[in-house]
C-alpha positions in Angstrom: -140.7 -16.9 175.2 -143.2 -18.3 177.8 -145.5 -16.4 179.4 -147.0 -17.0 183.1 -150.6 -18.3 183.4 -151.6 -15.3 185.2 -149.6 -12.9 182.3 -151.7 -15.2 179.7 -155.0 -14.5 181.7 -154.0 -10.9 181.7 -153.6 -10.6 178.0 -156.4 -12.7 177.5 -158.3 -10.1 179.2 -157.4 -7.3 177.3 -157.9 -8.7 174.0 -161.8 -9.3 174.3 -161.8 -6.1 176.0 -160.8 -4.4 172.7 -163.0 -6.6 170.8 -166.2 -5.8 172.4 -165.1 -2.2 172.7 -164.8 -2.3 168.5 -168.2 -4.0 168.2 -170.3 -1.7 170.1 -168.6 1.0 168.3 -169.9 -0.7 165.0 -172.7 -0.7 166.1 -172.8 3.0 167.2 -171.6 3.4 163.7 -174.5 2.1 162.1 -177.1 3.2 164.2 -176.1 6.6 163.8 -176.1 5.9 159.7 -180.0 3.9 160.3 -180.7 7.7 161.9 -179.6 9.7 159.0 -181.3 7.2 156.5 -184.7 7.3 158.5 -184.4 11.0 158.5 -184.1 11.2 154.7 -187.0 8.6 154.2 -184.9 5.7 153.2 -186.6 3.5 155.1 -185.3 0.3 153.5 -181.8 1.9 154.1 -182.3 2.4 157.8 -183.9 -1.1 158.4 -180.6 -2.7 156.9 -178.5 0.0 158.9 -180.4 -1.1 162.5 -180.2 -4.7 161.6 -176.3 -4.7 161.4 -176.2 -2.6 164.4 -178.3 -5.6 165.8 -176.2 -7.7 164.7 -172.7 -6.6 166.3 -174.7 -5.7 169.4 -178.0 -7.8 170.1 -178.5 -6.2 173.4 -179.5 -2.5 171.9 -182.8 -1.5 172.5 -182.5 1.4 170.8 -181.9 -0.2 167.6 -184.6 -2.7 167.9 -187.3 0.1 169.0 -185.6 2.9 165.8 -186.1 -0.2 163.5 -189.6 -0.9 164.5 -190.4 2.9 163.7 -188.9 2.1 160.2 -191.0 -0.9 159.9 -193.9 1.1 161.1 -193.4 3.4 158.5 -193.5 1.1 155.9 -197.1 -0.3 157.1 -194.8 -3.8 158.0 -196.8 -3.8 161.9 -196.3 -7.4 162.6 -192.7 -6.6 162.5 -192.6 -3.1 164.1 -194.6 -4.7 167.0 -191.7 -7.6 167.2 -189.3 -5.2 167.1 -190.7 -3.2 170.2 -191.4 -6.1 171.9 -187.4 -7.2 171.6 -186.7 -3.4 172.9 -188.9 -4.1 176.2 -187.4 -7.3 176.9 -184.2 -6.0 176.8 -185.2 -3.0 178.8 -188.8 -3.1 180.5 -189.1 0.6 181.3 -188.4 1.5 177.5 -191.7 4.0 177.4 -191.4 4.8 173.7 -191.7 1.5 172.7 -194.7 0.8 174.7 -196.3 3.7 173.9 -195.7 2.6 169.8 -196.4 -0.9 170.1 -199.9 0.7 171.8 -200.2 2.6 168.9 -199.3 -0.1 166.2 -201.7 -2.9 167.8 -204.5 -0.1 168.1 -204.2 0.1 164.1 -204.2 -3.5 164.0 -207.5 -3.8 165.9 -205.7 -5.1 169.1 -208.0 -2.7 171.2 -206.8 -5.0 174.7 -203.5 -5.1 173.5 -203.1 -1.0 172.8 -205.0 -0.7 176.3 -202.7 -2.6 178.0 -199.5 -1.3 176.8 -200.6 2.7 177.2 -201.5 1.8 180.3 -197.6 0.6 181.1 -196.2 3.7 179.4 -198.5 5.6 181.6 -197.8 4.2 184.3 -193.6 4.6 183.3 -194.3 8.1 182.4 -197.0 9.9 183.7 -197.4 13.6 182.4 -196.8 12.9 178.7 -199.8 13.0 176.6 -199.5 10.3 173.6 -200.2 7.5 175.2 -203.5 9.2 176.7 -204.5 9.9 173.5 -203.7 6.2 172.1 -205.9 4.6 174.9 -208.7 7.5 174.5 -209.1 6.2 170.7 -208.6 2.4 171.8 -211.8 2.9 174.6 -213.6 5.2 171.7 -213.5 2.4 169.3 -215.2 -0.4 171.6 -217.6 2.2 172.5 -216.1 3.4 176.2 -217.3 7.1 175.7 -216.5 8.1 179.4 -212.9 6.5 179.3 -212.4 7.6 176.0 -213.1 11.8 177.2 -211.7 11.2 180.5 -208.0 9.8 178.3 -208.1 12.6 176.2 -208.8 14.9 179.1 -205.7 13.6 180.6 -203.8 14.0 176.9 -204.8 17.7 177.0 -204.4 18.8 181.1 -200.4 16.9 179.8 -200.3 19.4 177.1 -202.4 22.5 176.3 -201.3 22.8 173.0 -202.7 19.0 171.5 -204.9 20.0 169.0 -205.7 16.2 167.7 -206.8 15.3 171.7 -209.1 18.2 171.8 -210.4 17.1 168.4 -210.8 13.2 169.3 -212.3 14.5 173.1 -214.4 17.0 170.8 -215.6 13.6 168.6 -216.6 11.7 171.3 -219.0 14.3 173.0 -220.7 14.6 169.8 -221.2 10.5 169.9 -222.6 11.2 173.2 -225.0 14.2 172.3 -223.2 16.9 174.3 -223.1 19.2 171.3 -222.3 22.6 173.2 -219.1 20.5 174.7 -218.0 19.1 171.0 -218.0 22.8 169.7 -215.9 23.8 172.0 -213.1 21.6 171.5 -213.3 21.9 167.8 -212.9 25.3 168.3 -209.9 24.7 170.6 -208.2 22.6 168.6 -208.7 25.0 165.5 -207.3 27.8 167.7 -204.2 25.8 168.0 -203.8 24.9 164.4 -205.7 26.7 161.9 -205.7 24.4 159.3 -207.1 21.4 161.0 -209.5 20.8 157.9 -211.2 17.7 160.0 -212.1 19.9 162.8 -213.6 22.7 160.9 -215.6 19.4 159.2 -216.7 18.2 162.3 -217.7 21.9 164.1 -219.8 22.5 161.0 -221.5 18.9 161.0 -222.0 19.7 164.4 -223.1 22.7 163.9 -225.3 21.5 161.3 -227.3 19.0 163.7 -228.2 22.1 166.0 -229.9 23.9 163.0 -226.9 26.7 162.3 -226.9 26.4 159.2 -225.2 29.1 158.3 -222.5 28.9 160.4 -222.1 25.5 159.4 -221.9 26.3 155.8 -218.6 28.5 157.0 -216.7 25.7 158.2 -217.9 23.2 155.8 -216.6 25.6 152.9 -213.7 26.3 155.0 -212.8 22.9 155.7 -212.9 22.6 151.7 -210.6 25.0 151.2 -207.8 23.4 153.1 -208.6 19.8 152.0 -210.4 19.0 149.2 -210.2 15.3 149.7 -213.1 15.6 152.2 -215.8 16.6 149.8 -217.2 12.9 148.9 -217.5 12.3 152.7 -218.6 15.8 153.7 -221.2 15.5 151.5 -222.5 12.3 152.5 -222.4 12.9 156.4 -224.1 16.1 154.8 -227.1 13.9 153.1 -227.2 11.9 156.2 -227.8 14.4 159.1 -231.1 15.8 157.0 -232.6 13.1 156.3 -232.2 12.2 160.6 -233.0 15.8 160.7 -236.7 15.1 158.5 -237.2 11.7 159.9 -237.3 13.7 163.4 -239.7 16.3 162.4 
């Protein structure tokens, strides 16, 4: 039996439509398992997972950016930054993955680079607080004190409850002398999560360079309770703040 052109066009039609309808449901399919995997922390599993839901479907973002958090995970930055740059292209307002390509190039010293693309999730999303706090320790790190407090100002007025920004802002005042300031925000931030064992470190170093010695000795031993990893360096921030202590007198 012969069909019409038109009925042939028809059927034609309809046949890809099925097939891309099956593919992106593969793809679904194994996205959804790369979830479950990542979740578990098998990240090898969920890196093979998202590539084959790359592979029926090239155009999900999502897949690219999830597999970049698993390649993040696993230290591999070069890729996770490839991956989140194939999300963006594919969708150029994809926040997330500008915010954790910031976040990946920062640890990879790309201090422009982490700049740059908190600035474009900023700029996508306004009122959340990451990507404050990624540009505040990108500006810290080349020596931008200002920026720096006024990012992690931002990071906490975007979310009262960010103990790690009032921390970082809480670090940077101390660079700058402002020792009052940097005791407060240690103190905030240990408010907000009691066992911050770094900012109990910090408010007794601090704390320590304005002559309290006991009250530095609290948080120092404190600190040491929760985390007793810090000694070695405690102790030498410790040695160095009396001898700039002597050397002043």
């Amino acid at each position: 039996m012969r069909h019409s052109p038109l009925l042939s066009q028809v059927l034609l039609i309809l046949i890809v439509s099925v097939s891309r309808g099956q593919t992106i449901n593969a793809a679904k399919s194994y996205f959804d398992r790369g979830l479950t995997s990542y979740s578990k922390g098998d990240l090898t599993k969920a890196i093979d997972d998202f590539s084959v839901a790359i592979t029926f479907y090239p155009g999900y973002a999502a897949a690219y950016y999830n597999r970049g958090n698993a390649k993040r995970a696993r230290n591999d930055l070069d890729g996770a930054i490839g991956d989140y740059t194939s999300a963006i292209e594919i969708n150029p307002r994809f926040f997330e993955a500008y915010a954790n390509r910031g976040a990946a190039r920062l640890v990879q010293g790309n201090i422009d680079g982490a700049v740059v693309d908190c600035s474009k999730a900023i700029s996508i999303k306004p009122r959340v607080a990451e990507p404050y706090n990624t540009r505040g320790l990108a500006r810290h790190s080349v020596g931008d004190l200002s920026g720096a407090v006024a990012d992690f100002s931002r990071a906490t007025e975007m979310d009262r409850r960010y103990a790690v920004a009032y921390f970082n802002r809480g670090s940077v005042r101390h660079d700058q002398g402002d020792f009052d300031e940097a005791i407060a925000d240690f103190t905030i931030a240990i408010k907000l999560n009691p066992r911050f064992a770094l900012a109990y470190a910090n408010r007794g170093l601090t704390k320590l360079l304005q002559g309290k010695g006991e009250e530095s000795k609290r948080d120092l031993d404190r600190c040491l309770e929760l985390d007793q990893s810090l000694r070695e360096l405690i102790g030498e921030r410790i040695q160095k703040i009396k001898r700039a202590l002597g050397n002043a007198r």
